[in-house]
FISE-126998 format. One record per atom (N, C-alpha, C): x, y negated, z. Coordinates in steps of 0.1 Angstrom, whole numbers, plus 5000, padded with zeros to 4 digits. Example, Ala and Ser with C-alpha at 12.3 -4.5 7.8 and 13.67 -1.06 7.14 Angstrom:
// FISE-126998
513250575078
512350455078
513250335078
512850225071
513750115071
512950005079
***
This chain:
// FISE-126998
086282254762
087682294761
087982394751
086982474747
087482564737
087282534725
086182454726
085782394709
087582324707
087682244715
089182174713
090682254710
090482354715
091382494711
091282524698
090182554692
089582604682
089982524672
089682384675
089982314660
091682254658
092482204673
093582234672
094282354666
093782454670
094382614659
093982584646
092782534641
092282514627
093482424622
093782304626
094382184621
096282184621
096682344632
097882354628
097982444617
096982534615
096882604602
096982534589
096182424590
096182354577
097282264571
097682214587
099082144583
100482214581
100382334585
101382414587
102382394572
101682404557
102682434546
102682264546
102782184550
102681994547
104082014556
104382064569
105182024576
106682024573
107382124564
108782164564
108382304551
109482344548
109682444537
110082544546
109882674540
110382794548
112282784550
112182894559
113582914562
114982974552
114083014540
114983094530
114783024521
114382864518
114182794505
114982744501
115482714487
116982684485
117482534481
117982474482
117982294477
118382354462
117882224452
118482164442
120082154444
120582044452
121881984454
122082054463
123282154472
124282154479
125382084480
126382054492
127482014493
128682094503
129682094499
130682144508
131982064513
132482084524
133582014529
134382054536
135682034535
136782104543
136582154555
135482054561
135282044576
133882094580
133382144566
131782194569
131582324576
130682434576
129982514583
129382644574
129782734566
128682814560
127282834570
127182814583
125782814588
124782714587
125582564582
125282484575
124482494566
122882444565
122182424556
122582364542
123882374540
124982304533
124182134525
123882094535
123381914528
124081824530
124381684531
125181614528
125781624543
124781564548
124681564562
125681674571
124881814569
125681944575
126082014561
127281994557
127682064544
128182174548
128082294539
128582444538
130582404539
131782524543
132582494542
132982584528
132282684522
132582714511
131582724500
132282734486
131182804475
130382924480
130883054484
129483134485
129183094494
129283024508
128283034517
127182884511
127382834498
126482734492
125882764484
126682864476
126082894461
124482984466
124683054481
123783134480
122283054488
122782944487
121682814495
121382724484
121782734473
121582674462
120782764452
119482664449
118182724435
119482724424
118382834414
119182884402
118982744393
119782694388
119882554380
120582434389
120782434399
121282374408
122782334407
123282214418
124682194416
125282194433
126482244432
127582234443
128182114439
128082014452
129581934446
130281904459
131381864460
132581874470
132281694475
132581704491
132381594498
133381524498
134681644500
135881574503
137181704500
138681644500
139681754497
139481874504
139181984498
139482104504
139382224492
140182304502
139782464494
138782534496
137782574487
136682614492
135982784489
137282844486
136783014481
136683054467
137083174471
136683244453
134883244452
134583254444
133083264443
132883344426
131883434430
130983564422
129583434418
129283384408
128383334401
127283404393
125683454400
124783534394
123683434387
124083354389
122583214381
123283094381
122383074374
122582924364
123082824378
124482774374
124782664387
126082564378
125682474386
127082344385
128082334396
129082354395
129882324404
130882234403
130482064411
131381974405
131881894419
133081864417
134081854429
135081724427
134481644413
135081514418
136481494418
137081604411
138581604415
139181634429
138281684437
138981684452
138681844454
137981934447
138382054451
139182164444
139582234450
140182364446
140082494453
140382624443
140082784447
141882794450
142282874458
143382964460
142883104458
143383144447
142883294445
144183404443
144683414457
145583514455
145583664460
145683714448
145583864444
144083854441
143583754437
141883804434
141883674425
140283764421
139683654405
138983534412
139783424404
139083244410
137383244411
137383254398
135183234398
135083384385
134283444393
133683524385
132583534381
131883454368
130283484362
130283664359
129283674367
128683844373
127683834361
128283984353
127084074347
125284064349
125484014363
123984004367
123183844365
124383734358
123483624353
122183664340
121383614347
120483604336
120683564323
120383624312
120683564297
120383474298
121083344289
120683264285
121183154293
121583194303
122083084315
122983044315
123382884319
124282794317
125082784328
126882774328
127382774340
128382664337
128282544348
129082434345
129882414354
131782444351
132582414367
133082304359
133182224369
133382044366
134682024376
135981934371
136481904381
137182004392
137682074389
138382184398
139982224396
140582244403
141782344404
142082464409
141682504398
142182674403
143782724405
144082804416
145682824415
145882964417
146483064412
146483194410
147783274421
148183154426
149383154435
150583214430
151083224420
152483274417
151983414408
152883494395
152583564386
152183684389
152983704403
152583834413
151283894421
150383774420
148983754426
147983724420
148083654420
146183634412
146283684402
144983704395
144483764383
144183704375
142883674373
141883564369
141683524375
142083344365
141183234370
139483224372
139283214355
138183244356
137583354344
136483414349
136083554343
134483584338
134983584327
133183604320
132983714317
131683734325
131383944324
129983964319
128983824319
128083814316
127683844303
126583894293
125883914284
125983714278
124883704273
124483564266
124583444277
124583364269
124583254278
125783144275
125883044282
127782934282
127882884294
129482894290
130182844304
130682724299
130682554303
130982494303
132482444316
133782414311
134782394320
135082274319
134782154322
135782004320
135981944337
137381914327
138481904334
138881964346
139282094344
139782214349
141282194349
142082234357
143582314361
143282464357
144182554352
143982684361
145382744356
145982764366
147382784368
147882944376
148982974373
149683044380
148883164381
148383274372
147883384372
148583464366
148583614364
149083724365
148383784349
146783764352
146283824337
145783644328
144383654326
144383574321
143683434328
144183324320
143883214327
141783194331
141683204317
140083224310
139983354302
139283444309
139083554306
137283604300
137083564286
136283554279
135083674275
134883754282
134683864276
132983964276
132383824265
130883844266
130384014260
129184044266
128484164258
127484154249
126884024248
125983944237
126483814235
126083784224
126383614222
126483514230
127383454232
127783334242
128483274237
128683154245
129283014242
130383014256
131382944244
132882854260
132782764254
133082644265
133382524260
134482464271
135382414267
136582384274
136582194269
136682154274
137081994277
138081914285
139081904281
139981784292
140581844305
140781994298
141382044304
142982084306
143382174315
145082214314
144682364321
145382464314
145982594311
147282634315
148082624323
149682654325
150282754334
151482794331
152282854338
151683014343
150783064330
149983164334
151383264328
152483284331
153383364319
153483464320
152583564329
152683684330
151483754321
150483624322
148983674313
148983564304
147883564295
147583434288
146883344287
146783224287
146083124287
144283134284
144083154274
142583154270
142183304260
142083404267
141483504258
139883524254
139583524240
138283564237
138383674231
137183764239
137183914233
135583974236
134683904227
133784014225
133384084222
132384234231
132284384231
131784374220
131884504215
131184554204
131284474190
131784394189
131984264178
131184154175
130384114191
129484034188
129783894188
129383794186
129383664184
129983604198
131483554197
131183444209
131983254201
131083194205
131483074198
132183014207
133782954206
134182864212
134382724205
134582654218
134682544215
135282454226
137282414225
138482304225
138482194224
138482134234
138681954231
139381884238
140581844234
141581774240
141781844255
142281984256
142982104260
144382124262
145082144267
146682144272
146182294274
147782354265
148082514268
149382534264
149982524284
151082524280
152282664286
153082674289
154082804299
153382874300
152482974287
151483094298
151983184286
151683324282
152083404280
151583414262
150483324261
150383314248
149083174251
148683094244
147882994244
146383004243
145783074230
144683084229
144383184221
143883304224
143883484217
142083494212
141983484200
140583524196
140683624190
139483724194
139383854190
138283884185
137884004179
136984034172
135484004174
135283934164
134083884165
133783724175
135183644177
135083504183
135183414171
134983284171
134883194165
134983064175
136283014176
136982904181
136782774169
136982684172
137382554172
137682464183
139382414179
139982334187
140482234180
139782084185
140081984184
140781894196
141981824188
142981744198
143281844209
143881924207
144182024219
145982034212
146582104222
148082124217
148282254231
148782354222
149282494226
151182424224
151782514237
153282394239
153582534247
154882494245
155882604253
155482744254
154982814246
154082944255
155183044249
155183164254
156083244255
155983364245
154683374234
154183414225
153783364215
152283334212
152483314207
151783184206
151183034200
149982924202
149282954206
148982974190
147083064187
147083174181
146283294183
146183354181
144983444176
144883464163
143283524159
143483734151
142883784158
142983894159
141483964154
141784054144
140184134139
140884264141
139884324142
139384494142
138284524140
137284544153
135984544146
134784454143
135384294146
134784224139
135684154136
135284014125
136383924121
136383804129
137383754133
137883604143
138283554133
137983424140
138283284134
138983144140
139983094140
140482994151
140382884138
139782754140
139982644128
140682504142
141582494135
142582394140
142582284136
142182164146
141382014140
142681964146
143481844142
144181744146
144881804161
145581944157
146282004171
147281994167
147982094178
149382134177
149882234185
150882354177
151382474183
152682434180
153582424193
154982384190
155582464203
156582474201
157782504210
157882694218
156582784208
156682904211
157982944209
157883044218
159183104216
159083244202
157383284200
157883384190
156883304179
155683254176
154983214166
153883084172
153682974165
152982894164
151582904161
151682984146
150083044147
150483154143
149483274147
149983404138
148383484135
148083574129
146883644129
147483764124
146083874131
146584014127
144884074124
145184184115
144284214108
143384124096
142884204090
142684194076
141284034078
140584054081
139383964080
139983824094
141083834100
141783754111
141583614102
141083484103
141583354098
142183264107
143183164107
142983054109
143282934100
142282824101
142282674092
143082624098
143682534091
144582424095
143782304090
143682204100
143082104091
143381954102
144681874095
145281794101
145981824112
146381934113
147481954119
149182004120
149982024136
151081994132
151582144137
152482234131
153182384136
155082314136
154882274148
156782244151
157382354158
158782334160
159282414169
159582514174
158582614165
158282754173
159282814165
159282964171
160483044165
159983094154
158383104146
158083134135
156883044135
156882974127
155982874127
154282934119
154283014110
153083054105
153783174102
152983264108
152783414106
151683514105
151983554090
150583654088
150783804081
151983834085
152683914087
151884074088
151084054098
150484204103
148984134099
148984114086
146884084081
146883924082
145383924080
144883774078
145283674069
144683554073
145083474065
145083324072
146483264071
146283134076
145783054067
144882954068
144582894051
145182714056
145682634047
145682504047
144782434039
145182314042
143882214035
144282144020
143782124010
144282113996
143582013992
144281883990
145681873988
145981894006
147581884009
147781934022
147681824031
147481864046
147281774056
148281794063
148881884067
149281964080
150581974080
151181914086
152681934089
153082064092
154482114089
155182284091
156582244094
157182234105
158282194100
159182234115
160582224114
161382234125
161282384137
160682454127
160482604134
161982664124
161882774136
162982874131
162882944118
162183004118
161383094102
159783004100
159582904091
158782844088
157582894085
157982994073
156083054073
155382994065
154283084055
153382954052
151982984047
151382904049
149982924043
149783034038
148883104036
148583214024
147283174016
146883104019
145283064015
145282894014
143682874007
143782704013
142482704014
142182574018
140882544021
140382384013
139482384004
139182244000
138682124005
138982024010
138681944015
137281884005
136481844015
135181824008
134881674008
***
């Protein structure tokens, strides 16, 4: 009888790591649903009912994605994750920031929200949508909403080199704050990058600051209450280059830049409508493309090029 004890205790020993994973191990894939559980192991089966109670059950490289329609929380992002929702989810973030990538991501790390609507609830509440506080690394956003905030829609604002990348997305009705601001510390590198983008009723469209470098293709900055685009130097030099867009229907400038090393290219595109169509007024330089591509036209004070750019 004891020899039998003995090797039973031997044989749960040995099976013991074969049988199940510990209690704190994290999936690959999470899921969440209107109707789910944060005590939920958040799996398909028993899904989490929010992002943090998933994000923190989910490995670093990992994806959240949404089962079904719901609202599923503001969420603080410290590692590399995907959060994709299929069109059926959305944050209510009122008087607080939608998704915030935390200072404490690891360099280098990739953050992908897929598929989301963010809503800031009216000009008096939310803040930010979404908020970059992180050092190095990119944040990929397609096909995003992010609406109705107080500061900024996308709030850009790396401490080492990073990347945004915006895709197929919409920007609106942020009119108290602005649509897309980039502003890296100390003047370091952040690369953007626009692609077929809607930026429209927010307080200005897309603000690059010292030391960003934008490009926006098939994107169109529309109704904004300031100004399109906007490229701004001080202690480093910004750059916005403008592929096949359009800044129309501002109420004060279409494109404008300020400070001396400030650019933006034009290249196939159209400046309608606005109340000053090209302004470079306070520095910079807007350049066009030579011979010209770019429409200027049906603004209040027109404006024009100060520079050009050769077509190659």
């Amino acid at each position: 009888m004891k020899r039998i004890l003995f090797w039973t205790f031997m044989l749960g020993i040995l099976l013991a790591p074969l049988l199940g994973t510990p209690a704190h191990a994290q999936a690959t894939r999470t899921w969440v649903s209107g109707t789910g559980d944060d005590a939920n192991p958040c799996s398909r089966t028993a899904p989490c009912k929010t992002f943090p109670g998933a994000i923190s059950k989910t490995a670093s490289g990992g994806e959240i994605d949404c089962l079904d329609p719901g609202g599923f929380g503001t969420v603080t992002i410290t590692k590399a994750i995907t959060i994709d929702c299929l069109g059926l989810g959305s944050i209510l973030a009122s008087g607080t920031v939608g998704i915030t990538v935390s200072s404490a991501l690891p360099a280098g790390s990739s953050v992908t929200i897929r598929n989301l609507s963010i809503n800031g609830a009216g000009t008096t509440l939310g803040t930010y949508g979404i908020r970059w506080l992180a050092g190095s690394g990119a944040l990929h956003l397609e096909n995003v909403q992010v609406f109705s905030f107080s500061a900024q829609a996308i709030d850009f604002e790396n401490t080492t080199a990073a990347n945004l990348f915006v895709r197929n997305s919409q920007i609106s009705d942020n009119t108290a704050g602005g649509g897309i601001l980039v502003k890296p510390a100390g003047g370091v590198l952040a690369n953007v990058s626009l692609y077929q983008t809607k930026l429209d009723r927010n307080l200005y469209g897309l603000r690059v600051e010292d030391g960003g470098k934008a490009t926006v293709e098939d994107s169109v900055a529309h109704s904004n209450n300031n100004n399109g685009f906007l490229a701004v130097s001080g202690g480093g030099a910004s750059e916005i280059n403008l592929v096949r867009s359009v800044a129309s229907n501002s109420a004060v400038n279409g494109v404008a830049t300020s400070g001396g090393p400030a650019t933006i290219n034009l290249y196939y595109s159209a400046i309608t409508d606005n109340g000053t169509g090209i302004n470079t007024s306070a520095g910079g330089t807007v350049a066009t493309t030579s011979p010209a591509t770019n429409l200027n036209a049906g603004n209040g004070t027109p404006g024009a090029p100060n520079g050009t750019i050769a077509l190659q």
